[in-house]
C-alpha positions in Angstrom: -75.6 16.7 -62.2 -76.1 20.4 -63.4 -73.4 19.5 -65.9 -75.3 16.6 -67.2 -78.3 18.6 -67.5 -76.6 21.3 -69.5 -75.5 18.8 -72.0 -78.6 17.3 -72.6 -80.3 20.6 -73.0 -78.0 21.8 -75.5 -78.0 18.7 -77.2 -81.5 18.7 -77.4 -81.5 22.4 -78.6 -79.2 21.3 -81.5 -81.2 18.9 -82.8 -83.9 21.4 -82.8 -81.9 23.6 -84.9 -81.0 20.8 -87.3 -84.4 19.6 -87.8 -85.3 23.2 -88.4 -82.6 23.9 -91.0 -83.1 20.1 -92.7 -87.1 21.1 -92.9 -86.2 24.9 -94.7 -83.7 23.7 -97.0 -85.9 20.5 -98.0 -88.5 23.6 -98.9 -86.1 26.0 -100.2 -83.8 23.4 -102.2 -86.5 21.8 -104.7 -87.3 25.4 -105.4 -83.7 27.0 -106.3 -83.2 24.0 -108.5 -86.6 24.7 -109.8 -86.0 28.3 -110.8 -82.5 27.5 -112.7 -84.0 24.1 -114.8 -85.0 26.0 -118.0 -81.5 27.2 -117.7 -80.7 23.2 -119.0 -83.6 21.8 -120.4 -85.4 21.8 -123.7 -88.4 24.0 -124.5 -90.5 20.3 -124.7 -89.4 19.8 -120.8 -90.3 22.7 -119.9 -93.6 22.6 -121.8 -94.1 19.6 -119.5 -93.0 20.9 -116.5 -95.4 23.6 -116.6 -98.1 21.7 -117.2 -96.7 19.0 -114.0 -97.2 23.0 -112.5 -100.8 23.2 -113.4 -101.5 19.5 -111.9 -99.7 20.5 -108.8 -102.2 23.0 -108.0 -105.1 21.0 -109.2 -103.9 18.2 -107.0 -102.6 19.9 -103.9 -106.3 21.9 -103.7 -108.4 18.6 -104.2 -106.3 17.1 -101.5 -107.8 20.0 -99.3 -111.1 18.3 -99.9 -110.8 14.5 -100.5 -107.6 14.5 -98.1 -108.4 16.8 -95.5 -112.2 17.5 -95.2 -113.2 14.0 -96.3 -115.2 15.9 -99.0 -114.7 13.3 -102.3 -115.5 15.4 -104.9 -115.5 14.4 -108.6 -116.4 17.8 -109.8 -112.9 19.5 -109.3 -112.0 19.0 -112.9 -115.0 21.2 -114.4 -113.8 24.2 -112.2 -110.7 24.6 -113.9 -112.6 24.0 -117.5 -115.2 26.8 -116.3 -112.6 29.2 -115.1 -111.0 28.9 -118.6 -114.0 29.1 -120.8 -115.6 31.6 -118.6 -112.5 34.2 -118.8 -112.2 33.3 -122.7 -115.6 34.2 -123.7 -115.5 37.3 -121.6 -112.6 38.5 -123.5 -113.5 37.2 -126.8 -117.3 38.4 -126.6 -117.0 42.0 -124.5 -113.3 42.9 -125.5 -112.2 43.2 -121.6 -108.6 42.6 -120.5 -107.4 39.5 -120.1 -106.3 39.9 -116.0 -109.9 41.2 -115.8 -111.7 38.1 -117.7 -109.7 35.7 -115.4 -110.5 37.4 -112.1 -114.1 37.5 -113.0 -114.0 33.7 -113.8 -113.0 33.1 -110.2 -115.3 35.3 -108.7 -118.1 33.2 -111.0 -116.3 30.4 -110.1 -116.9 31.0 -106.3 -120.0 31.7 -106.4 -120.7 28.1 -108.6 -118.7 26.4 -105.5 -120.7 27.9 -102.6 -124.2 26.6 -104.3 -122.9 23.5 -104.9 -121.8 23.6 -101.6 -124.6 23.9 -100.1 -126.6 22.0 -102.1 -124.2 18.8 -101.0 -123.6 20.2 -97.3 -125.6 16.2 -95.9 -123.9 14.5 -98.4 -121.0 12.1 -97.8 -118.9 9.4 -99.2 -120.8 8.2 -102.4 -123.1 10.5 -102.5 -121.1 13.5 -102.9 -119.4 12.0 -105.6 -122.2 10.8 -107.4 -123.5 14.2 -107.0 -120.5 16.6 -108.2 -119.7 13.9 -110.8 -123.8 14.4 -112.5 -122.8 17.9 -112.1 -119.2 17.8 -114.1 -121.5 15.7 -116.8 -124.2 18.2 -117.0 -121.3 21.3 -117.6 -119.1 19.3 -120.4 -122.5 18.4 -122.2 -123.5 21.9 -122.5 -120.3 23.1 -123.4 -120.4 20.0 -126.2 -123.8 20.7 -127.6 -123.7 24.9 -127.6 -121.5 25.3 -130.7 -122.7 28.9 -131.0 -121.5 30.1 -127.4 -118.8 27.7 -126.6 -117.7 26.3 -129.6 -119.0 22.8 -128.6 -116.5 20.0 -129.9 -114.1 22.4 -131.7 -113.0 24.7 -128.1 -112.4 28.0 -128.1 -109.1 29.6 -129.6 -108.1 32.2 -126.3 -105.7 34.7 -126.5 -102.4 34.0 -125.0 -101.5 35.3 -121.9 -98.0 36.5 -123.0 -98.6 36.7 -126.7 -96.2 34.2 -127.5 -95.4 30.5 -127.6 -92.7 30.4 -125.7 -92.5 28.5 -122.9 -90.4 29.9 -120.5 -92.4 33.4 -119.1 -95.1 30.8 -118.8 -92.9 28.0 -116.8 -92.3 30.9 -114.1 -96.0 31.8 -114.0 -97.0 28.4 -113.0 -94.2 27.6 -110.6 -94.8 31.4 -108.9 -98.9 30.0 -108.6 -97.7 26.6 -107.8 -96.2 27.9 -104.9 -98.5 30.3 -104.1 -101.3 27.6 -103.6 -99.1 25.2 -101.2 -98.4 28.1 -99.1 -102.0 29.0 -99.1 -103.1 25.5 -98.3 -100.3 24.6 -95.8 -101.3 28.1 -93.7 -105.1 27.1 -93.8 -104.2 23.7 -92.3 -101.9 25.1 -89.6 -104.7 27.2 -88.5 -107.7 26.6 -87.2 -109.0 26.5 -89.6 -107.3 23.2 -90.4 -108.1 21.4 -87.2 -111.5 21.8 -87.9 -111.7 20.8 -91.2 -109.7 17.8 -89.9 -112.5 17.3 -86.9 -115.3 17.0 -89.9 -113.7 14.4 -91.3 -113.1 12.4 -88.3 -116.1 12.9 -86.9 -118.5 15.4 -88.2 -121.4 15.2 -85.5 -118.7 15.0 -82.8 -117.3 18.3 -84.9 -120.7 20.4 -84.4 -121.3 18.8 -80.6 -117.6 20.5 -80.2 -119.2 24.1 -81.6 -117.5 23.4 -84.9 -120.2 25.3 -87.4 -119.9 22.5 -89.8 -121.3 23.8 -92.5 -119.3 27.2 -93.2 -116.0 25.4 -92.9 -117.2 22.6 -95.7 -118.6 25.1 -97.7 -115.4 27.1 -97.4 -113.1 24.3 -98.4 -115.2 23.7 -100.9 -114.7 27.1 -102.6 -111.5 27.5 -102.0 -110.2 24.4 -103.2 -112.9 25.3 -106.4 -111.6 29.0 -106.5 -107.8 27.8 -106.8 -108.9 25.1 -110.2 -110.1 28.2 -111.8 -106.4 30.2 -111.6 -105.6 26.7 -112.9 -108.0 26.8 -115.8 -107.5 30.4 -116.8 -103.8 30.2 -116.4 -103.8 26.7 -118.6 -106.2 27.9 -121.0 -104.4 31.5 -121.7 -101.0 29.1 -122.1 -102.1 26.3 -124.6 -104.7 28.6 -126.5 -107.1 26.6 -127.1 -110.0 25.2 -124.5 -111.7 22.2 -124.9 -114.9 20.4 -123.5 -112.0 17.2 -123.4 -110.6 18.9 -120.2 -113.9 18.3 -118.6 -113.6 14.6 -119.1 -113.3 12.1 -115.8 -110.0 10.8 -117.4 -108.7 14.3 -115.8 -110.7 14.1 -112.7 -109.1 10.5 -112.4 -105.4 12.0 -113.3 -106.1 14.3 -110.3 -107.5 11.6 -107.8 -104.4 9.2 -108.9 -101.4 12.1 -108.2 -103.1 12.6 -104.5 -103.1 8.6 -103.5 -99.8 8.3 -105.4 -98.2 10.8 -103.6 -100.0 10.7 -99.9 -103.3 11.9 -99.1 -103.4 14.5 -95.7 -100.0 15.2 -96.4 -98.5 18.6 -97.7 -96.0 17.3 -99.9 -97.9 14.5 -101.0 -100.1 15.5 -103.6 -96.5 18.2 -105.1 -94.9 14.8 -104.9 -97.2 12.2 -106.7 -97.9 14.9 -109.7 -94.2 15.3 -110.3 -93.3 11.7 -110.1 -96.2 10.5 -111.8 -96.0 13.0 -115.0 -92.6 12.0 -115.3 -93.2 8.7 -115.5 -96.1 9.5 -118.4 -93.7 11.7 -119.9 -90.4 9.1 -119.8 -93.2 6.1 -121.1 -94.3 8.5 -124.1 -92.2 6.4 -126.0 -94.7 3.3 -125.4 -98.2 4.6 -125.5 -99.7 0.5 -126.0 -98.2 0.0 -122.3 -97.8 3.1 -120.4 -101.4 3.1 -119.0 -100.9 -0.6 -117.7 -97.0 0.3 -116.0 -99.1 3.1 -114.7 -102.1 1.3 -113.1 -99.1 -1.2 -111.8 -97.7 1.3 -109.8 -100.7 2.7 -108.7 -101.2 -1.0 -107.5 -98.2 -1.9 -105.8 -98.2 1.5 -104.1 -101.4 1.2 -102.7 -100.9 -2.4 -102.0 -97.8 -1.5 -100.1 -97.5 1.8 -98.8 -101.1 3.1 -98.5 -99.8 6.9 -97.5 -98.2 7.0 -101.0 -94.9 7.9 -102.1 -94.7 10.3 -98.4 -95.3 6.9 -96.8 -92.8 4.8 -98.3 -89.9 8.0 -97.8 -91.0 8.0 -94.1 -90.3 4.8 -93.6 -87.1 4.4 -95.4 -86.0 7.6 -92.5 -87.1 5.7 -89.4 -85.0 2.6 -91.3 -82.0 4.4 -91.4 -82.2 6.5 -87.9 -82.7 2.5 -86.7 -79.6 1.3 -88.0 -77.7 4.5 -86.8 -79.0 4.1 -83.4 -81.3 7.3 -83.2 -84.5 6.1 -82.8 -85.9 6.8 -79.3 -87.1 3.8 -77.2 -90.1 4.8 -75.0 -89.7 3.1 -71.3 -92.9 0.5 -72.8 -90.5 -0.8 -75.2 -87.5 -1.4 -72.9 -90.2 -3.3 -70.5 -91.0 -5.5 -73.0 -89.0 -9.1 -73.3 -87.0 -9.5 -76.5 -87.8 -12.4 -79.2 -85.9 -15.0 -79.2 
């Protein structure tokens, strides 16, 4: 008997280990691969790949919000184009250093949040996004009709952040923040911190009945997820050289919102997921501008229509498949009880 128990145990402690090393090389593995691909690709690829880098954080930090807190903003968008004009017209007008231009941006940027914040702390569901939507509106038209400050229309020429076009110093810088912000997100939601934000979703007067001071932990999603699409904005706006009032349009807010669902909202690896996929497709479908927006929407479609957790839905469930044809899925003692079909 103590035999049998000894086996068991280790065999249970084995699979432990397993899952363990399969969970730290699915994390370490797309990122080794991701540091050697400039290696092998063109400079266009990895153009695009650093831009799939910005999206990554824009998406993985609006899933903090629409995913996790329940929060469906529509403003997340005109954060990143504030952060960028914000640290371009501080260097361009005062003559400051560029790292010091950006960090100010996201100091302004959180500052911007926490109002808003607060301003929208009883608002839910279509409210909120009625609300941060007028408010993304009201910053791309005065950016549009201020040509002496902003440079309306035209955009603003900013200065590069490595004083040259090439693409490959500014591929690492992305992937380096990329990273940075899915670390900083996955430790928020395996804190406390993420249970309660999780609690205000689910319930938010059962949240405050539980202690849970409601309103700090919206309002700090709120700038955090804000605070992280500024370092997008600067970053993208000191990489391209050249910011725009068209990155305030909804068409990017939509991008965002469409990477997330893609992908699978409340998961960690959904949003990283649904912006890579989905920018390769654009990218591959280039080639047919007149239908690429319609094979997009269809996928957006049948994924929704099939798996409604996404891309992270449909993998799951192709595991569990495979585990059940191998014979590994545990059987709870319900399911034995229970009188097959015949």
């Amino acid at each position: 008997m103590d035999k049998t128990l000894r086996t068991v145990r280790e065999t249970r402690a084995e699979r432990v280990v397993l899952k363990h090393k399969l969970k730290y090389s699915g994390l370490f593995l797309p990122l080794l691969i991701a540091l050697i691909l400039p290696l092998y690709l063109t400079d266009y690829w990895i153009y695009a790949l650093t831009l799939t880098f910005y999206y990554v954080i824009m998406a993985v930090t609006w899933n903090l919000l629409g995913g996790y807190t329940g929060q469906f903003s529509l403003s997340h968008h005109t954060f990143a184009m504030i952060g960028s004009y914000i640290s371009a017209l501080l260097i361009i007008k005062t003559g400051i250093p560029l790292w010091m231009g950006m960090a100010s941006s996201w100091i302004f940027n959180a500052f911007i949040s926490v109002l808003l914040g607060i301003l929208c702390l009883r608002m839910r569901g279509i409210y909120l996004a009625l609300t941060t939507w007028a408010f993304a509106e009201i910053v791309k038209t005065y950016i549009r009709m201020d040509f002496e400050f902003t440079g309306g229309d035209r955009g603003l020429n900013a200065p590069l952040f490595f004083k040259t076009m090439n693409p490959i110093p500014y591929y690492y810088l992305f992937l380096a923040f990329a990273v940075l912000t899915i670390i900083v997100i996955a430790i928020i939601m395996r804190s406390r911190i993420g249970y309660y934000l999780r609690t205000i979703r689910n319930d938010e007067v059962a949240a405050q009945a539980m202690g849970v001071n409601t309103v700090r932990w919206k309002v700090f999603a709120f700038m955090v997820a804000s605070v992280f699409a500024s370092v997008a904005g600067t970053l993208y706006g000191h990489f391209t050289g050249l910011i725009s009032p068209v990155s305030g349009d909804f068409y990017e807010m939509s991008l965002i919102i469409i990477f997330v669902v893609i992908g699978g909202m409340r998961s960690q690896a959904g949003p990283v997921v649904g912006a890579i996929s989905v920018r390769f497709l654009a990218e591959v479908l280039k080639k047919w501008p007149e239908i690429r927006m319609i094979i997009l929407a269809l996928v957006v479609i049948l994924i929704m229509r099939f798996f409604n957790g996404g891309v992270m839905e449909f993998l799951r469930q192709g595991v569990q498949r495979i585990r059940q044809r191998k014979g590994r899925t545990p059987v709870s003692g319900l399911q034995k009880m229970e009188p097959r079909q015949r």
